[in-house]
N, C-alpha and C positions, 0 to 999 in steps of 0.2 A: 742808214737808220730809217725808219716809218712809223706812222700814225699811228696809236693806239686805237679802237674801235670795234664797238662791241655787234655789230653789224652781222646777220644771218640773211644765209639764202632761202628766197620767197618760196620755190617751186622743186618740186625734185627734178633733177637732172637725167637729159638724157643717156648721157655715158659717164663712167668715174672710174679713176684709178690711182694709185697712188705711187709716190716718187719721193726718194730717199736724198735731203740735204747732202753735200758734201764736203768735206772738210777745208777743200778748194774754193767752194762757196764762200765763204766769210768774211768779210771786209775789216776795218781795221778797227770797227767797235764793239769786234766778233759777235756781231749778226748775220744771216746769210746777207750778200748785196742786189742791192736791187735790180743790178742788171743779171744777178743769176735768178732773183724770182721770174723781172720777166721771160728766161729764158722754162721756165717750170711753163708759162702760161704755151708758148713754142708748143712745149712737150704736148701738154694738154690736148691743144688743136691738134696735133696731129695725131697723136694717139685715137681720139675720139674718129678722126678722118679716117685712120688704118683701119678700125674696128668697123663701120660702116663698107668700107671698099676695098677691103683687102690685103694683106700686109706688103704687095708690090705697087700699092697704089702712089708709095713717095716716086716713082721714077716719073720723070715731066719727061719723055717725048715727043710730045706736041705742044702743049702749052705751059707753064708757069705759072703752081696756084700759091699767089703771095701775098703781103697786106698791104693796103690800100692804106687804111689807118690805124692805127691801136690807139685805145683810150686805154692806161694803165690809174689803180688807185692801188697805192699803198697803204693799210686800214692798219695795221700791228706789226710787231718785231716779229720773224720769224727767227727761229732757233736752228742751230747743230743738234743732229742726234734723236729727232723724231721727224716719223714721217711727213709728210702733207700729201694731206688728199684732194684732189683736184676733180671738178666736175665741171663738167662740158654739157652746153645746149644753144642750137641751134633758134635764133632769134628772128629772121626774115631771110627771103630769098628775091632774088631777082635774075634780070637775065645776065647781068654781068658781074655780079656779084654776091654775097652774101654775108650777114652778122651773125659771129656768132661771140655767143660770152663765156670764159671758163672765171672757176670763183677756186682760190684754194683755201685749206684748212686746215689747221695744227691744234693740237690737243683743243679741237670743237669751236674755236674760235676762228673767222675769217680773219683771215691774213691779208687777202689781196683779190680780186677784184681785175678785170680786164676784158672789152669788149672790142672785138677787130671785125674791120670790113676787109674781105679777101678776094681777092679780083682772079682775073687770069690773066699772063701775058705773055708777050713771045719777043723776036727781035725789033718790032715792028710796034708795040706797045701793048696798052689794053686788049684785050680781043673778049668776045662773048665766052661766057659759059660755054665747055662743052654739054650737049643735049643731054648725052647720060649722066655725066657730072651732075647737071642741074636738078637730073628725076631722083636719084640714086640720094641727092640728101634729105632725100623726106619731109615732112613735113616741120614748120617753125613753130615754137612754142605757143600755144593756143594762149588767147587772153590778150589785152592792150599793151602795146608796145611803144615806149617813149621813142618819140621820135632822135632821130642822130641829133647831138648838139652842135651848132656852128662849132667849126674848127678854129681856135686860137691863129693857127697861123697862116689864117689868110690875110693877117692885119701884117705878115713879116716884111721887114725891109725888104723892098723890088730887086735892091743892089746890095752887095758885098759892102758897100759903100758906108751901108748902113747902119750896120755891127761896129763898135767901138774896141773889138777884140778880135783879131786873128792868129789863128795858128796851124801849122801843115802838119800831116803825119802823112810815114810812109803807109804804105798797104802792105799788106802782110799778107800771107799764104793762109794763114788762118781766120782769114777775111771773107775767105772761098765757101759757100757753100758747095752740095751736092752736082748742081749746076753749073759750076762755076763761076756766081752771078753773086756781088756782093751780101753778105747774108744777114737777115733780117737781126741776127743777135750782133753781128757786128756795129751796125746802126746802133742798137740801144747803148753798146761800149762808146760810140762816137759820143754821143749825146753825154752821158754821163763825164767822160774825160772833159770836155767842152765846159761842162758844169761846174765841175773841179776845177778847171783853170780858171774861171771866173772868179767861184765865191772866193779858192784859195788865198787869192792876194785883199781879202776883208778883214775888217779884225771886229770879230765877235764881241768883244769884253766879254770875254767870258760862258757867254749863250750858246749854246746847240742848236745844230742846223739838219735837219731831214726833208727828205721827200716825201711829197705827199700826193702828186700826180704824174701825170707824162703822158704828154697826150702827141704822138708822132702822126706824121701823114710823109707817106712814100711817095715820090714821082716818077719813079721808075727802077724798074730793077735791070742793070746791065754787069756785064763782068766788071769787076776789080780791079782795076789796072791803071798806075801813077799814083802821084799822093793826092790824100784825103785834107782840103780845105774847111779847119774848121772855124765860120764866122759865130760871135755870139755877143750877147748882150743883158742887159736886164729890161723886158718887157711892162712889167708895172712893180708898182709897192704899194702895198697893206699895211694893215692898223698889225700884225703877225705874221706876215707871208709876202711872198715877194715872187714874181715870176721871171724865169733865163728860156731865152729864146735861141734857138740855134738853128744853125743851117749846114748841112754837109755838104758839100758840091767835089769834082774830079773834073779831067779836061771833059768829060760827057756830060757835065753841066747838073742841076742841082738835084741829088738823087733823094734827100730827108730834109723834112725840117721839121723840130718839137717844140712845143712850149714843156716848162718842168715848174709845178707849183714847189716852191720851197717856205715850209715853215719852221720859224724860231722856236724854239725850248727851250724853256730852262730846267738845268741839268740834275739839281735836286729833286725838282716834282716831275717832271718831264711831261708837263705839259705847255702848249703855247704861251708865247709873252709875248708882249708889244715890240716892235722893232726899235731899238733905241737912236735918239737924236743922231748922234756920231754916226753908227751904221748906215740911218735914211741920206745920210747924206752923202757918204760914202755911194750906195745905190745911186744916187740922180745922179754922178759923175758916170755911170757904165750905161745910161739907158742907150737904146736902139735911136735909130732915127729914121725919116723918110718913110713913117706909116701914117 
């Protein structure tokens, strides 16, 4: 579920196209799910990529172009059965990496919102842009540019130690991307399951729970291989909202970690409401520790 928000994009976009809900999409309060939106934002960036370099440009040969960090906002419910339009613009560039922001839209309202830092890498880590890589994405959006926000999870527990909640999953084949390097939707799937198994064992009285951020940071991208460690916790609580911290790791050590703003609704008006007594206190039994 997501944020209602009547929120429009400032600037026309450099590229745009659009992409068709699927029935598969739908989560269990048949809305699309959030991890299938972010997976539209995917689409986006790389569409917008192909359209600039050519439609063999997805083959990495040399290097690994993948994200560094996604800052995701969920602004409204997206729907089954119309399209969303998605547009893409290139935000800054440097020599090892680049932002760029895709925005989507359904029947003329923003839906969602998302701005990624996209790096290169190889076996070996980080590596610079390639040169033509670098020329080839043109120029960044003209006009002042808010600076990147600190990242949430640099405050995350040093140690596994620190999470009040663990849980393994196997890796799956489906885990694989193109590369064979775990894939950047599989992460948001982690993160989300992670999220689930946390709020799941709360008891609402009654209230409704969405997303309303997710703000991830990669450490590295390697193959997929053994199970997936996922630690988690609740980061802080609000006067409405409340934040889950997570960390993915495998024997190659910690490959994601998110913070995920969650806020209360209630389910008549559906809009925010205070977090009630029993619940806050429920949350101070699951915080994080050792930040």
């Amino acid at each position: 579920m997501t944020r209602e928000d009547n929120t429009v994009a400032a600037a026309e976009p450099s590229f745009q196209f659009r992409i068709a809900p699927r029935f598969t999409d739908l989560d269990t309060w048949r809305h699309v799910n959030n991890s299938a939106i972010y997976q539209f934002h995917i689409e986006a960036r790389m569409q917008a990529y192909l359209d600039r370099f050519g439609g063999d440009a997805w083959y990495s040969d040399t290097v690994w172009l993948r994200p560094v960090r996604t800052m995701t906002h969920y602004q409204r419910v997206t729907h089954y059965g119309a399209d969303v339009e998605c547009h893409v613009r290139l935000l800054a560039k440097a020599t090892d990496s680049y932002r760029v922001r895709t925005e989507l839209f359904q029947h003329g309202h923003q839906v969602g919102v998302q701005e990624c830092v996209m790096g290169a890498f190889d076996h070996r880590g980080r590596q610079p842009l390639p040169a033509a890589m670098l020329a080839g994405l043109g120029a960044p959006q003209s006009g002042a540019l808010e600076p990147e926000p600190p990242s949430p999870v640099a405050d995350a527990p040093e140690t596994l130690d620190g999470y009040p909640i663990h849980r393994s999953l196997t890796a799956r084949y489906a885990d694989l991307d193109v590369d064979q390097l775990r894939a950047e939707r599989a992460s948001a799937r982690y993160m989300e399951q992670a999220r689930f198994g946390t709020i799941g064992k709360l008891d609402f009285g009654g209230l409704g729970i969405l997303i309303a951020a997710l703000d991830m940071s990669f450490h590295d991208h390697r193959p997929a291989v053994g199970a997936v460690t996922l630690a988690t916790g609740v980061s802080r609580v609000g006067n409405s909202s409340f934040n889950v911290m997570t960390t993915a790791m495998s024997e190659l050590g910690v490959h994601t970690t998110a913070d995920s703003v969650m806020v209360m609704i209630d389910q008549s008006s559906g809009r925010p409401t205070p977090i009630p007594d029993s619940l806050r206190a429920q949350l101070r039994e699951m915080m994080v520790s050792g930040r």
